[in-house]
Gaussian input, Z-matrix of N, CA and C with variables (Angstrom, degrees):
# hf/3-21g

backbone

0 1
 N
 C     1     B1
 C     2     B2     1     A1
 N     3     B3     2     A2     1     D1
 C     4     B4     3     A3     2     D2
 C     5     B5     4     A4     3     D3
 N     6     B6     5     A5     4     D4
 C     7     B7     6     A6     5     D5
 C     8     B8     7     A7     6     D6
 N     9     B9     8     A8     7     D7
 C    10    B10     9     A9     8     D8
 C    11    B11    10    A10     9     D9
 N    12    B12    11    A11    10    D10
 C    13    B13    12    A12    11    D11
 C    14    B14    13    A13    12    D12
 N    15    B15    14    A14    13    D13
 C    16    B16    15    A15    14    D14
 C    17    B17    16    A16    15    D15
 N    18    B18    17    A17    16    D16
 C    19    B19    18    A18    17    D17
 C    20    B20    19    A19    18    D18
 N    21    B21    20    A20    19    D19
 C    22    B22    21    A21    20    D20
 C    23    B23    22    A22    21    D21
 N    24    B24    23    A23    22    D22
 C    25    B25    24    A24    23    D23
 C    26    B26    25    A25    24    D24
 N    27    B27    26    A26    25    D25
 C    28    B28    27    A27    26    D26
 C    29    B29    28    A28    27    D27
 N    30    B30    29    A29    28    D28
 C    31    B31    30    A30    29    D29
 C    32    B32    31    A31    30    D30
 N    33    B33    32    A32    31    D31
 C    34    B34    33    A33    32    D32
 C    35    B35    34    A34    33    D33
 N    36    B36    35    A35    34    D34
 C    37    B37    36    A36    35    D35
 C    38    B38    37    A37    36    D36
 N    39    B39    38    A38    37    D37
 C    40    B40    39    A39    38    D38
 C    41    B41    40    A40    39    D39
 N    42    B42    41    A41    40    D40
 C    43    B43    42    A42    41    D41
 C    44    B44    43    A43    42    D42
 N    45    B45    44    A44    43    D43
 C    46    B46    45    A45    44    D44
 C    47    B47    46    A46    45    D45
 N    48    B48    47    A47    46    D46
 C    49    B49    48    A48    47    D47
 C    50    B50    49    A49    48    D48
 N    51    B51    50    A50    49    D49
 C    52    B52    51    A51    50    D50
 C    53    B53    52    A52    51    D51
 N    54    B54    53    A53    52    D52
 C    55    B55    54    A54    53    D53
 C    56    B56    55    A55    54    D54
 N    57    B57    56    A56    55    D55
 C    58    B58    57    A57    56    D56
 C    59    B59    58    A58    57    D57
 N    60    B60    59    A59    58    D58
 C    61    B61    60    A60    59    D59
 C    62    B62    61    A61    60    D60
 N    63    B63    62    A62    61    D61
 C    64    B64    63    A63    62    D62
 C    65    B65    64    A64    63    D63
 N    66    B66    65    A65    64    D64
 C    67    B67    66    A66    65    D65
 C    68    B68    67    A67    66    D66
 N    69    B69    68    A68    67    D67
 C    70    B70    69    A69    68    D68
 C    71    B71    70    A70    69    D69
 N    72    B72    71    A71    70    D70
 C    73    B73    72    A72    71    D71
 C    74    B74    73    A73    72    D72
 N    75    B75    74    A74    73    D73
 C    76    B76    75    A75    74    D74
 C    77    B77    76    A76    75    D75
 N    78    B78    77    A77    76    D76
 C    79    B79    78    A78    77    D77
 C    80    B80    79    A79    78    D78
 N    81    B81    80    A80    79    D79
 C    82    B82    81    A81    80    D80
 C    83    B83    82    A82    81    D81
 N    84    B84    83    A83    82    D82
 C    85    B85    84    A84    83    D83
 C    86    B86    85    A85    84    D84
 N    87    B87    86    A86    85    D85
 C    88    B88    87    A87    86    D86
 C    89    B89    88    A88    87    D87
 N    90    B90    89    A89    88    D88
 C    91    B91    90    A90    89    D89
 C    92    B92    91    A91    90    D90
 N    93    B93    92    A92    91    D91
 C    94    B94    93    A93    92    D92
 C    95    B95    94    A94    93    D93
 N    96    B96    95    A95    94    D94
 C    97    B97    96    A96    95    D95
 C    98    B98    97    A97    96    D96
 N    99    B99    98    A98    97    D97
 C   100   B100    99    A99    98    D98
 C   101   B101   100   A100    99    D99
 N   102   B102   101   A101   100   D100
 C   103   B103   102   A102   101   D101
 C   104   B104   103   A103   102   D102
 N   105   B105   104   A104   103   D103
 C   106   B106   105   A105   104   D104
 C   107   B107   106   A106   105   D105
 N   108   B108   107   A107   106   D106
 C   109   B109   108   A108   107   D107
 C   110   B110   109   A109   108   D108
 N   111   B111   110   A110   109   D109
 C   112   B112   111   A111   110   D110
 C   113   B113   112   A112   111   D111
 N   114   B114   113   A113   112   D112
 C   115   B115   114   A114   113   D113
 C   116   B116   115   A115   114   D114
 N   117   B117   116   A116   115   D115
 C   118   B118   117   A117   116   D116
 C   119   B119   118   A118   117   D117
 N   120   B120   119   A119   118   D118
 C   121   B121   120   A120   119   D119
 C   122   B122   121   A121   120   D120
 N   123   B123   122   A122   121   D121
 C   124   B124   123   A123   122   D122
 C   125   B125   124   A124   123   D123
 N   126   B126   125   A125   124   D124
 C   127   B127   126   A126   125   D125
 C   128   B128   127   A127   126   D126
 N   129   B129   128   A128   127   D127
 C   130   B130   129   A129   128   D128
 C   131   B131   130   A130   129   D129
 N   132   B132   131   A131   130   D130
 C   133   B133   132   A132   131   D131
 C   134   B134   133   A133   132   D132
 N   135   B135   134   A134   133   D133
 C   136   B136   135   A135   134   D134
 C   137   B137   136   A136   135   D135
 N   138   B138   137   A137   136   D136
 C   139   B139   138   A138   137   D137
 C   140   B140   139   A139   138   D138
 N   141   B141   140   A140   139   D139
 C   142   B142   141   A141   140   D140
 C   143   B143   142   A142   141   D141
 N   144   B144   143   A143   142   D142
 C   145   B145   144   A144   143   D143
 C   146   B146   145   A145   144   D144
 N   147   B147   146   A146   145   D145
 C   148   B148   147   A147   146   D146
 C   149   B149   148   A148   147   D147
 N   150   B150   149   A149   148   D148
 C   151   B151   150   A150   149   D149
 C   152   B152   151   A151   150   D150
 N   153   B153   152   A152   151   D151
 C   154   B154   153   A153   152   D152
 C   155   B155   154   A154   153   D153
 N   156   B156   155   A155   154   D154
 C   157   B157   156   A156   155   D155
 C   158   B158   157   A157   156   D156
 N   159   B159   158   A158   157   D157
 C   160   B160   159   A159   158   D158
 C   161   B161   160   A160   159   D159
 N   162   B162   161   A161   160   D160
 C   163   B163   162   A162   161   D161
 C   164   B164   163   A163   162   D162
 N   165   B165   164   A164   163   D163
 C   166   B166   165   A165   164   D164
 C   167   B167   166   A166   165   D165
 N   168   B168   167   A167   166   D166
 C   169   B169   168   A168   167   D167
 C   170   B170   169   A169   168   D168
 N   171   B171   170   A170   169   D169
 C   172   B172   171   A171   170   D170
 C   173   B173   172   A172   171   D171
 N   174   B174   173   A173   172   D172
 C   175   B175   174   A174   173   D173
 C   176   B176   175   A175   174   D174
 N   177   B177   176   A176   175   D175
 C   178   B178   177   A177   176   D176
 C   179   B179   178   A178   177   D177
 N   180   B180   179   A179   178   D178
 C   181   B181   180   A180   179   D179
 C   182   B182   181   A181   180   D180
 N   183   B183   182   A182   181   D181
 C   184   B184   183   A183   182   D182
 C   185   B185   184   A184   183   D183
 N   186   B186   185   A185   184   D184
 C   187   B187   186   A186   185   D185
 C   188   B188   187   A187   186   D186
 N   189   B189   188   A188   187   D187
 C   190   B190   189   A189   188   D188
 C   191   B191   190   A190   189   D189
 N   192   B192   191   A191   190   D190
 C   193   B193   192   A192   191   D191
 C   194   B194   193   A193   192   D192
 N   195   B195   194   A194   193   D193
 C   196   B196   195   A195   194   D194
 C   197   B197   196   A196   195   D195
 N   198   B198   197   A197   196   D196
 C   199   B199   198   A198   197   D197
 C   200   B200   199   A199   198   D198
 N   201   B201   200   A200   199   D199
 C   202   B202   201   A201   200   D200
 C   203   B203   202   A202   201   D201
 N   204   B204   203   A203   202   D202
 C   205   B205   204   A204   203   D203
 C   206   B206   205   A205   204   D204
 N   207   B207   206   A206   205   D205
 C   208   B208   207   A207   206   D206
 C   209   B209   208   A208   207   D207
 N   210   B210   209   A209   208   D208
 C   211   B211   210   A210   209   D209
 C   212   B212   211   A211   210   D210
 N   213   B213   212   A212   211   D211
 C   214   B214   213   A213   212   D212
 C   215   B215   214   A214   213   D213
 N   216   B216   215   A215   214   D214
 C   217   B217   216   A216   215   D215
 C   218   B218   217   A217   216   D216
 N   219   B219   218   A218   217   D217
 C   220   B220   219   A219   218   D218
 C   221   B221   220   A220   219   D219
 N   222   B222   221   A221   220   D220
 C   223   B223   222   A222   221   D221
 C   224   B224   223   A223   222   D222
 N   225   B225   224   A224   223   D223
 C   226   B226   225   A225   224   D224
 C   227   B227   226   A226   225   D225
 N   228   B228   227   A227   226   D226
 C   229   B229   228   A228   227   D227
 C   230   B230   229   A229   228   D228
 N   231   B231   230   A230   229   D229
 C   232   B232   231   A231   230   D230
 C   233   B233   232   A232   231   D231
 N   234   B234   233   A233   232   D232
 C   235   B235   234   A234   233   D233
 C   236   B236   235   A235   234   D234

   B1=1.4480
   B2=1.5355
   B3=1.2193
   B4=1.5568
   B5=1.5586
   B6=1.3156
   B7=1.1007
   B8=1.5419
   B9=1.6124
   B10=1.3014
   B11=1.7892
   B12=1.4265
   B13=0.7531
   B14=1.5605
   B15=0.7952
   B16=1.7898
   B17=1.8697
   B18=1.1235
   B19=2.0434
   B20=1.5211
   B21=1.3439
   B22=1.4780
   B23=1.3111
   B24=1.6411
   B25=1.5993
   B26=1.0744
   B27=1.6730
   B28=1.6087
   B29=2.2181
   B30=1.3232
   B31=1.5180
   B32=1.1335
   B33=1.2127
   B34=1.4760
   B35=1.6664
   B36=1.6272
   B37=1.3462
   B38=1.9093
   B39=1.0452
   B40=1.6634
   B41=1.5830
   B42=1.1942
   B43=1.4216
   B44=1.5231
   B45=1.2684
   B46=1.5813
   B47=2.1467
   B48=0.9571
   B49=1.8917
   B50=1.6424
   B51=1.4330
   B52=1.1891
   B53=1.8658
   B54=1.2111
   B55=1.3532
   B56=1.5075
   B57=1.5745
   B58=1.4758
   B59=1.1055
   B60=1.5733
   B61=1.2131
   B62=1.4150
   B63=1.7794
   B64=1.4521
   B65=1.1542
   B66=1.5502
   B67=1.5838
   B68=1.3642
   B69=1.6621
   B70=1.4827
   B71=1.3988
   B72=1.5805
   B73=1.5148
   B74=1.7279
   B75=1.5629
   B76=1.1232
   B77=1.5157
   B78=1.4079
   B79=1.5128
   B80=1.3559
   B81=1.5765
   B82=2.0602
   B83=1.3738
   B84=1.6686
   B85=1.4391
   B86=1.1410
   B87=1.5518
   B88=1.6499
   B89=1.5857
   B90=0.9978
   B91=1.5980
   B92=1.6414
   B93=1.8599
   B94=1.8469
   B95=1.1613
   B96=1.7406
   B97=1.4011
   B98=1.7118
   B99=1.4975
   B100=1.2152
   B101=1.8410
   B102=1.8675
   B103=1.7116
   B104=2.3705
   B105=1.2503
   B106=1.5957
   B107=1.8552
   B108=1.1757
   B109=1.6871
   B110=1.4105
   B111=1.5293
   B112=1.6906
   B113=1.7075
   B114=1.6882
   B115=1.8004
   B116=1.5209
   B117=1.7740
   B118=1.4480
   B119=1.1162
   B120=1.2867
   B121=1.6398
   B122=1.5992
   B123=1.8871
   B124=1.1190
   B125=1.6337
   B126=1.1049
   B127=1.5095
   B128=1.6364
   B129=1.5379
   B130=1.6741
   B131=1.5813
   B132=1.6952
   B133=1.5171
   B134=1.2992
   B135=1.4136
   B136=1.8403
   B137=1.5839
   B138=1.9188
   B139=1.6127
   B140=1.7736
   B141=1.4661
   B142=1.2056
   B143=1.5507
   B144=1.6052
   B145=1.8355
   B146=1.2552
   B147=1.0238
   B148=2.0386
   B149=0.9805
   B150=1.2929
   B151=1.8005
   B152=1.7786
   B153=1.0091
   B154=1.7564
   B155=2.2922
   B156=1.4200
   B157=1.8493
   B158=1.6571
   B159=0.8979
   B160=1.4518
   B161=1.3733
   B162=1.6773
   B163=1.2172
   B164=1.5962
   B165=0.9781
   B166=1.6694
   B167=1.5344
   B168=1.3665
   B169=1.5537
   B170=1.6845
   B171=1.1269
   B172=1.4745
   B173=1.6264
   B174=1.5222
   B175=0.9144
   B176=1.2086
   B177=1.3728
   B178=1.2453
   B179=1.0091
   B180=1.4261
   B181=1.7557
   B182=1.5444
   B183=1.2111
   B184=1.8117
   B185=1.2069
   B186=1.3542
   B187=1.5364
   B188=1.8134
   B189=1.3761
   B190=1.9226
   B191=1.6198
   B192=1.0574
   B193=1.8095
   B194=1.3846
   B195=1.4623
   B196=2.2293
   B197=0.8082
   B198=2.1854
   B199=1.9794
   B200=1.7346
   B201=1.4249
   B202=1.2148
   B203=1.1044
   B204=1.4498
   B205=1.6551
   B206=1.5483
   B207=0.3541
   B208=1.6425
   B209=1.6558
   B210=1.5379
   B211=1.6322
   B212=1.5274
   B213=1.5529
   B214=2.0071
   B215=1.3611
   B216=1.7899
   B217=1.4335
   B218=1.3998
   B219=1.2121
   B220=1.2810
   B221=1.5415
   B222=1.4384
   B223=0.8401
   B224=1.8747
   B225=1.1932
   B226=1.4610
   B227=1.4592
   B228=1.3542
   B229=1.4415
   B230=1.6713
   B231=0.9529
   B232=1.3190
   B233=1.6819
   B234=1.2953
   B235=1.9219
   B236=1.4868
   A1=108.75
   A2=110.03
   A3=112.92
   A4=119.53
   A5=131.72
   A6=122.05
   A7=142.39
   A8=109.13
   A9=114.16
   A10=109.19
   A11=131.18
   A12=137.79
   A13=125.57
   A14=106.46
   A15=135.45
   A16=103.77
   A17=109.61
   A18=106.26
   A19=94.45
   A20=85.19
   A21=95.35
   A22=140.95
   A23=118.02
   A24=109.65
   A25=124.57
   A26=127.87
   A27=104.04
   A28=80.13
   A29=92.82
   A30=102.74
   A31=118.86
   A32=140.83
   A33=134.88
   A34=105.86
   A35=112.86
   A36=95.51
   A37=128.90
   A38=111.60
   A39=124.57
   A40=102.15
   A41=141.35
   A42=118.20
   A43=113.27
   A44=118.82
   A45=126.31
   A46=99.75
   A47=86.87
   A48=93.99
   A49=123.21
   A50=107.89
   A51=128.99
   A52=126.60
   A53=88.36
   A54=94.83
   A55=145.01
   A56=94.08
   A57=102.85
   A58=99.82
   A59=119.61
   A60=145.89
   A61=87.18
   A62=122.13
   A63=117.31
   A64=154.99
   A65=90.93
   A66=125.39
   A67=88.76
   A68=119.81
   A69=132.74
   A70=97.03
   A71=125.62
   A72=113.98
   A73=109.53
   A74=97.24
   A75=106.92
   A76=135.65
   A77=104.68
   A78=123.50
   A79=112.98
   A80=117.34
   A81=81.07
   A82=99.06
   A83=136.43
   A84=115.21
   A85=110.41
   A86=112.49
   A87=135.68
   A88=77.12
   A89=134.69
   A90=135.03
   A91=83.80
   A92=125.01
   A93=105.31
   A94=85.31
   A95=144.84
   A96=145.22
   A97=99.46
   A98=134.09
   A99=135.12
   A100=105.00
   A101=88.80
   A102=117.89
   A103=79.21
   A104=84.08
   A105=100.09
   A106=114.60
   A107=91.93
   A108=112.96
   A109=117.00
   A110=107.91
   A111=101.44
   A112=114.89
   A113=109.13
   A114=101.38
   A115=105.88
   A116=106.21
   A117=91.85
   A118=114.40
   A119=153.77
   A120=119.28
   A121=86.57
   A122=106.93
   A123=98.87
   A124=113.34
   A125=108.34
   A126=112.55
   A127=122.71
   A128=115.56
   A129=129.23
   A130=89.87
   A131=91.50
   A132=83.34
   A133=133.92
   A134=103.21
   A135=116.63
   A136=114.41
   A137=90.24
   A138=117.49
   A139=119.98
   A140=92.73
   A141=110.72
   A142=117.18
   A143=117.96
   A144=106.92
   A145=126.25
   A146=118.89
   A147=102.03
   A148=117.43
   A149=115.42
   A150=123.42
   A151=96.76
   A152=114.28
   A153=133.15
   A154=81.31
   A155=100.34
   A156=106.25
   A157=118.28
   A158=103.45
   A159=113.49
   A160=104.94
   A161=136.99
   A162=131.04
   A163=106.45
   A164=112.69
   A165=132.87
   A166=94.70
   A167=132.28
   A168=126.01
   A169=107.22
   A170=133.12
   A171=134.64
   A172=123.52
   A173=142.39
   A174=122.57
   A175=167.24
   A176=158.02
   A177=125.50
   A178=147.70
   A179=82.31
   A180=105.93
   A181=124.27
   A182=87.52
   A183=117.08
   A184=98.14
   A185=111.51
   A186=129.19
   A187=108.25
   A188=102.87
   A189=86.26
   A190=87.63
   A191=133.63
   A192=111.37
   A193=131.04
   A194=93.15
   A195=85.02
   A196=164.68
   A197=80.60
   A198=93.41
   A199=93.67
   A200=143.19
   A201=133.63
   A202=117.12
   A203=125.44
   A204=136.99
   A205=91.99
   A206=116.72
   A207=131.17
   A208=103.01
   A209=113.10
   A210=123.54
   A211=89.43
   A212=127.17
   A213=123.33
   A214=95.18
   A215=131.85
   A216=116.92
   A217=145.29
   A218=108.66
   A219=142.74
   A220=115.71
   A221=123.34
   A222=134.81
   A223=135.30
   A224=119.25
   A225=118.95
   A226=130.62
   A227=103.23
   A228=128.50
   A229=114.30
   A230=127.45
   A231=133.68
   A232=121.63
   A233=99.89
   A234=100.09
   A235=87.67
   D1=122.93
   D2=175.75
   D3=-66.25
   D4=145.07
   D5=156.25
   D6=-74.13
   D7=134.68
   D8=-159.27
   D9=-55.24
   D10=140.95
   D11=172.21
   D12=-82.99
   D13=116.09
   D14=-165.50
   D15=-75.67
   D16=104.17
   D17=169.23
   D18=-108.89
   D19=113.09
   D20=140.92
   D21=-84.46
   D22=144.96
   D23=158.72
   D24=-122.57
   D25=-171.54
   D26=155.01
   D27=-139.04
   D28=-167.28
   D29=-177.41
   D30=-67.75
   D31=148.23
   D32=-158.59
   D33=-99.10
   D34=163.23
   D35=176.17
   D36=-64.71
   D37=131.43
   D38=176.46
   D39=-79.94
   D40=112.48
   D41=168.66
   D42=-78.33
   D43=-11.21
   D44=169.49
   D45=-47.81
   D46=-17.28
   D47=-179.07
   D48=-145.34
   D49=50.98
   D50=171.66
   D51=-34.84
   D52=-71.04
   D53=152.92
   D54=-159.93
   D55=81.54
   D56=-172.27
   D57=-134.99
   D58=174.83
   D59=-178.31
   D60=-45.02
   D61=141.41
   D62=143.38
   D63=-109.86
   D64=53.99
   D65=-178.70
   D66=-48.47
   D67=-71.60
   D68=-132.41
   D69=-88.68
   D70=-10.65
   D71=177.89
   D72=-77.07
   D73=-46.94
   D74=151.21
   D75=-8.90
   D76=-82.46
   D77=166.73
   D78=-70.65
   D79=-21.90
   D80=177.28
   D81=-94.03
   D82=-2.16
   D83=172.22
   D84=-58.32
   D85=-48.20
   D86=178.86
   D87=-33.67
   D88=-102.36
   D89=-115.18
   D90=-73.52
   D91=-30.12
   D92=-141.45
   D93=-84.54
   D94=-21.44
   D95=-162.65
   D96=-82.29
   D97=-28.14
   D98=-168.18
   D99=-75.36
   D100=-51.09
   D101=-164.67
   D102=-51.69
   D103=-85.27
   D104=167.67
   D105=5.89
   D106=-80.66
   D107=175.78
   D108=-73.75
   D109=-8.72
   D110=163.98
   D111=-99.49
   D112=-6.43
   D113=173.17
   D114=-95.95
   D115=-50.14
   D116=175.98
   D117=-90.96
   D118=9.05
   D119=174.80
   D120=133.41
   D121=154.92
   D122=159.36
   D123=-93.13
   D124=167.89
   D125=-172.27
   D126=88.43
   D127=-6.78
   D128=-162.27
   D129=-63.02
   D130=130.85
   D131=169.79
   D132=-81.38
   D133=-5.49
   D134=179.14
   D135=-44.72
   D136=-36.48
   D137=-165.55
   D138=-67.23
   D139=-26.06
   D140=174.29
   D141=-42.83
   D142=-74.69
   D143=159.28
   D144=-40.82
   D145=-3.45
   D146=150.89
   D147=-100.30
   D148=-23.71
   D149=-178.65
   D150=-66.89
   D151=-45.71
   D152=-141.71
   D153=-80.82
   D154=-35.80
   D155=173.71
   D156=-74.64
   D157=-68.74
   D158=-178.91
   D159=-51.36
   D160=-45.57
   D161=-173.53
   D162=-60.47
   D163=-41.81
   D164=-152.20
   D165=-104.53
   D166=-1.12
   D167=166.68
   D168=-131.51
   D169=-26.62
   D170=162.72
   D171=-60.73
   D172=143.15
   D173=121.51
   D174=6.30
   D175=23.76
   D176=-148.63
   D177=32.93
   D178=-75.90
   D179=-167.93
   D180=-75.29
   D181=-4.50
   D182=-168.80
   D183=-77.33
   D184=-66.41
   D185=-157.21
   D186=-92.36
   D187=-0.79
   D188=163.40
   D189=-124.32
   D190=-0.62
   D191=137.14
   D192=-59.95
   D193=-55.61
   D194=155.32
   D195=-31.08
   D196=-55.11
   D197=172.35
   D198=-84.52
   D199=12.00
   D200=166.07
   D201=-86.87
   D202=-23.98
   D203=156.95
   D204=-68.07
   D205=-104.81
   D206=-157.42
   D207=-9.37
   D208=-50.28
   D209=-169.43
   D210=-66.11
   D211=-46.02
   D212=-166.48
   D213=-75.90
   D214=-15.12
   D215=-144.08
   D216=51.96
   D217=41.62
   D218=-174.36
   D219=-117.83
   D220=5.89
   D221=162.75
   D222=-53.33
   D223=87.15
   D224=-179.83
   D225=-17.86
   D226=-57.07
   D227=-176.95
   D228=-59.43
   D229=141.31
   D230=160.35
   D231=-81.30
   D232=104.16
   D233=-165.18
   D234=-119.75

């Protein structure tokens, strides 16, 4: 049996962030994938390209500190 073949990606270019640090692309997928999942629904697949950014440009550690703000409401961001 052959082994399954693995594609990778990472987030595509944003020109909203041409050339800067990508802390902040980072963080506004964070917020546009939440904003996203709070008009259509959770699970919308539209929502998926911010999810598919932020995973693939954030930290870890970033993003289950967030969703830990977010659950106390202590969250920075406006979602």
């Amino acid at each position: 049996m052959a082994p399954k073949e693995i594609k990778l990606e990472t987030a595509p270019f944003d020109p909203r962030f041409p050339n800067t640090n990508q802390t902040l692309y980072c963080y506004q997928s964070y917020i546009d994938f939440h904003r996203c999942e709070k008009v259509k629904g959770q699970g919308a697949e539209v929502c998926a390209y911010f999810k598919k950014c932020y995973t693939a440009m954030c930290p870890n550690a970033w993003v289950e500190k967030w969703d830990g703000q977010r659950e106390t409401g202590n969250f920075a961001g406006r979602i």
